[in-house]
N, C-alpha and C positions, 0 to 999 in steps of 0.2 A: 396901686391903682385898682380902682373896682371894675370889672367888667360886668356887665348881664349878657347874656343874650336867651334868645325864646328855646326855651329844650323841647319843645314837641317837633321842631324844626330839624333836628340832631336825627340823621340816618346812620347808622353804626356800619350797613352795606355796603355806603359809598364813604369810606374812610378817606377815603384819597382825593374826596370835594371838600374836606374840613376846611375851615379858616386856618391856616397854621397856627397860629397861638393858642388857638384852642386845643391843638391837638394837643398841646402840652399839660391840658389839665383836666380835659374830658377822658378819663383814666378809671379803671377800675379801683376798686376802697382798697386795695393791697399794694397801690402803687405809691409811695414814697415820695416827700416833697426833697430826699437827697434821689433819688433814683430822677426825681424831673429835672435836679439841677447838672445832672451826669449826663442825662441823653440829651437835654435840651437846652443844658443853658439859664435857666429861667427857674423862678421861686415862687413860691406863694406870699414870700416877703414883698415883693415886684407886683404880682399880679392877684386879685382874687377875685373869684367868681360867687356871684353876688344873685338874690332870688327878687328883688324888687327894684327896677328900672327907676324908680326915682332917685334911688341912691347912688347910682351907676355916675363914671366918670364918662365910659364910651358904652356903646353898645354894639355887639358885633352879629350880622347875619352871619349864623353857623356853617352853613354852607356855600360854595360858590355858585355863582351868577350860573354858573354850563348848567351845576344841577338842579336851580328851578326851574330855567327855562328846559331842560332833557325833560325832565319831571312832573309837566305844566305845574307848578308852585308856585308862580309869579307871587300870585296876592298872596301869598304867605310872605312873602320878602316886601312887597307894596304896605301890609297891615303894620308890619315890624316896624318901618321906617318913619311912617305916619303917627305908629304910636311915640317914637323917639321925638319927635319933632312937636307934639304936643306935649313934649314930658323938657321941652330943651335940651335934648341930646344928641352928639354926633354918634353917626354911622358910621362902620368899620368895614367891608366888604371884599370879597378877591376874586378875579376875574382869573383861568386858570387855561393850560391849552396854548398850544400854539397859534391860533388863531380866536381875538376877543370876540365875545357876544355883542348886541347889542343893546346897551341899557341906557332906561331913563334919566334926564338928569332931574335931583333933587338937592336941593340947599342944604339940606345936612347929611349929605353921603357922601362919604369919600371907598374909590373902588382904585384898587390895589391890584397892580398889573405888571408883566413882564412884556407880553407883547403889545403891540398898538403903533399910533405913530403921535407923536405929539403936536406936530402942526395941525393937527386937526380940534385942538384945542378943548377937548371934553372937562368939562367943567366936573374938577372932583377928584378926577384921574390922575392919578400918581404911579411913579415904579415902581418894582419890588424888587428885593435881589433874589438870584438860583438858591435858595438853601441850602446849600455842600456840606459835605463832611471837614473835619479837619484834618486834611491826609499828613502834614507835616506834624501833627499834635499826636496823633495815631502811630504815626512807624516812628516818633522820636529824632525827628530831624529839623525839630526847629532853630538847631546852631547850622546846620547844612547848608538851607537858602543862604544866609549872610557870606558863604565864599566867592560866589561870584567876582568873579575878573573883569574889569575894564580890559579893551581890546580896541583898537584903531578902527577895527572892522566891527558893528552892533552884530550880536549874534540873535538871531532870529529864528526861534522855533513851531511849529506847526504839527501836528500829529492828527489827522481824522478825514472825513470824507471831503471829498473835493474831484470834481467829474466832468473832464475838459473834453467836452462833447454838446458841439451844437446842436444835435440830434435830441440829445437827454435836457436838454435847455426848454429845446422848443414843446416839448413834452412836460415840461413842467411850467410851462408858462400857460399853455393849454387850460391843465387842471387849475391854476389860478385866475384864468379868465373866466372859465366853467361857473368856478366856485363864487366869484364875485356877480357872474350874470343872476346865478341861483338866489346872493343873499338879496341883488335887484329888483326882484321880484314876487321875494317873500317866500321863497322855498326855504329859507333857511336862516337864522339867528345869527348866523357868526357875521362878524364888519367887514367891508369889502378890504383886500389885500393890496398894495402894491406888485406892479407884474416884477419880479426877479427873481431871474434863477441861483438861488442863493446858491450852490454845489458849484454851479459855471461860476458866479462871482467869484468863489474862493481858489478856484483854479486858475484863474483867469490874475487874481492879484498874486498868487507865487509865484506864474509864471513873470511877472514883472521883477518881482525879488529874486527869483533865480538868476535873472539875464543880470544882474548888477555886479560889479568882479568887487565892489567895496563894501559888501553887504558877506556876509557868513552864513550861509542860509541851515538850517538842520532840520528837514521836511522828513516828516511820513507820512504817504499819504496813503486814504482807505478809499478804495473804491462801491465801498458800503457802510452805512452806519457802522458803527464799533466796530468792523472789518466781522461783522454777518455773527455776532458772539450775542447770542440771547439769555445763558444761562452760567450762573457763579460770576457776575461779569465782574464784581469788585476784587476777586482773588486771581481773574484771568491774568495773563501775560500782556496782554495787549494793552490792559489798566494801568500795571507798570510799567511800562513803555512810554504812556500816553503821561503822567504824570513825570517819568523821568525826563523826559522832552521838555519839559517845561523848564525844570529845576537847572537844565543845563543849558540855557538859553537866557538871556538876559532881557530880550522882547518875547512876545506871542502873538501871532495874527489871530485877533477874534474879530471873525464878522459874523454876521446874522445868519440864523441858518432856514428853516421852514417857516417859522416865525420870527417874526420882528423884536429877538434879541440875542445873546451870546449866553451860555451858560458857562464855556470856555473863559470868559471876562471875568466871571468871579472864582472861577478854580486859578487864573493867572495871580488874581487880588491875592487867593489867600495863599498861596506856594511866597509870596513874596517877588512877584515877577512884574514885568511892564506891558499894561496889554497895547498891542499895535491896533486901536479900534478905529476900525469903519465906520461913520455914524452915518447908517442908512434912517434918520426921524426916531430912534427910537427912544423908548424910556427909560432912564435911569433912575437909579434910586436918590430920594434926599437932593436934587438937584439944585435947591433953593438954597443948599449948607453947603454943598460939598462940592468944590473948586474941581471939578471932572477936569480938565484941562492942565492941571497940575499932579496930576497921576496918571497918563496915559501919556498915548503919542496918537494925538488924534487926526484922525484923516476925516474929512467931511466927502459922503458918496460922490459929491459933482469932481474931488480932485483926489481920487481914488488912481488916475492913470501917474501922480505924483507921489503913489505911496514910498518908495525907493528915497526920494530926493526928501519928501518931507520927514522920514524916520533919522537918514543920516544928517540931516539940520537938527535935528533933535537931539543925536547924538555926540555929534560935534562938541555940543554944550554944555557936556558932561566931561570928569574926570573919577578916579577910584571913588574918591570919597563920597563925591554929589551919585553916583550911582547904586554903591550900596545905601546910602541914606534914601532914597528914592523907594529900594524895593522895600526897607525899613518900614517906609511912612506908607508903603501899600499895603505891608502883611497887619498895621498897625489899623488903616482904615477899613480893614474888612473885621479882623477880631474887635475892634467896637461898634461901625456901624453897618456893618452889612452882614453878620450874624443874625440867628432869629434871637436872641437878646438882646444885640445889639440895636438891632433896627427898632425893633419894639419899643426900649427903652425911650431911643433918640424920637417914633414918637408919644408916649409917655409923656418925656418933656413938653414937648410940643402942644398936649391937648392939657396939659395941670398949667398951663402958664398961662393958656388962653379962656 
């Protein structure tokens, strides 16, 4: 697949507003097309980056929507899109942050997003998954996940912040109503929020899974981000903890946390585990392919005070076999479509067909 996109555009400062796929090839001349297939996944057999826009199958704005608008660049990304559109080309774009900007809609852009809400129907807007590591591919435990036991009781794990305090609630409802008066009236770019205290939400729904005597519950919880670990945090104790917890659980509560998605969702995807999702509106990836409802245990926000009742119906409907098959065809859907090769790929297909 050819990609262009405009390189005057390319800030090397703000590494971390790249388009993801591009990171993979905007690379110094000593970087290796095995060394891209090692970190990233991805080839130049798959992808190559291309100097004239008519040849191009997509085109992708280099950077994220946060850093034109940070950066006044607008019409840099306006010029970009305008040129694809008079050339026949779709637009690639990613919207980045816990909380989306607000962009234009255009006929040939598609903008690529973790957070958001989808009833609001933005024409273009799509999910994107967490980009994770392979921690079971990394420490050599990809026969590990498949022990998992069937048990009468669903074992249900949890490891991270969670903050069963009305105080800390209304305090952060506050800065939500702040933030959304601000983006009201033009102080500010980012989309207005939903008010939820997502820390009280997630205390609030263990505590229901705790009070259950038919539920196994295996909670740790942090009363600060990562439990306050700023530095080495992939080698810390606490990482191992946080990933062990998984592994030894057969469900995982993810719900939504500052922003309107779970990162937690796709480290459960790729351990091989069953996420227990909240769907507070948000977006998922591929939802037009991918049967979400046959890979989770999904709780919809309005009947979140049934998550207990609606996990063990779920579970009920399970035996040994249909359960490891299950975390099977999880760890199977994240290493093909919810990888950045995978995802890519899957749209790849998507834009050579159309």
């Amino acid at each position: 697949m050819k990609l262009y996109y405009p390189k005057h555009h390319y800030n090397s400062q703000f590494r971390g507003q790249v388009f993801p796929l591009l990171k993979a090839y905007i690379k110094d001349n000593n970087f290796t097309d095995a060394q891209r297939i090692e970190v990233y996944g991805v080839s130049d057999r798959d992808f190559k980056l291309i100097e004239n826009i008519a040849n191009a199958d997509v085109v992708i704005l280099p950077m994220s929507w946060n850093y034109y608008i940070k950066n006044k660049q607008l019409n840099l990304a306006y010029n970009c899109i305008e040129e694809a559109r008079e050339n026949g080309k779709k637009v690639w774009s990613i919207t980045t942050g816990d909380f989306g900007v607000k962009i234009p809609s255009f006929k040939n852009l598609t903008v690529f997003r973790q957070s958001g809400y989808v009833s609001r129907n933005q024409k273009g807007h799509c999910g994107f998954p967490s980009i994770i590591e392979d921690y079971l591919l990394k420490n050599n435990l990809e026969k590990e996940y498949l022990k998992t036991k069937y048990s009468l009781k669903p074992v249900v794990g949890f490891c991270g912040l969670a903050v069963n305090s009305k105080r800390n609630a209304l305090l952060e409802k506050a800065k939500q109503i702040y933030r959304n008066l601000n983006s009201a009236i033009g102080g500010t770019h980012h989309e207005a929020q939903r008010i939820i205290a997502s820390s009280y939400l997630r205390a609030n729904l263990l505590q229901k899974l705790e009070k259950h005597k038919a539920i196994d519950n295996r909670f740790i919880i942090r009363e600060t981000y990562r439990a306050g670990v700023t530095k080495n945090k992939a080698s810390h104790d606490t990482t191992l903890e946080f990933y062990n917890n998984i592994l030894n659980s057969q469900y995982v509560l993810c719900v939504r946390g500052a922003g309107n998605f779970s990162v937690r969702f796709y480290e459960t995807l790729m351990m091989g585990r069953i996420p227990l999702y909240v769907h507070t509106d948000g977006f998922l990836p591929l939802s037009d392919t991918i049967d979400w409802k046959s890979h989770v245990v999904w709780v919809d926000y309005k009947d979140r005070h049934r998550i207990a009742e609606i996990l063990l119906e779920f579970h009920q409907q399970l035996d040994q076999k249909q359960l490891v098959a299950l975390c099977q065809k999880n760890r199977k859907l994240w290493e093909e479509k919810l990888t950045l090769s995978g995802f890519f790929e899957t749209q790849k297909e998507y834009i050579l067909k159309n």
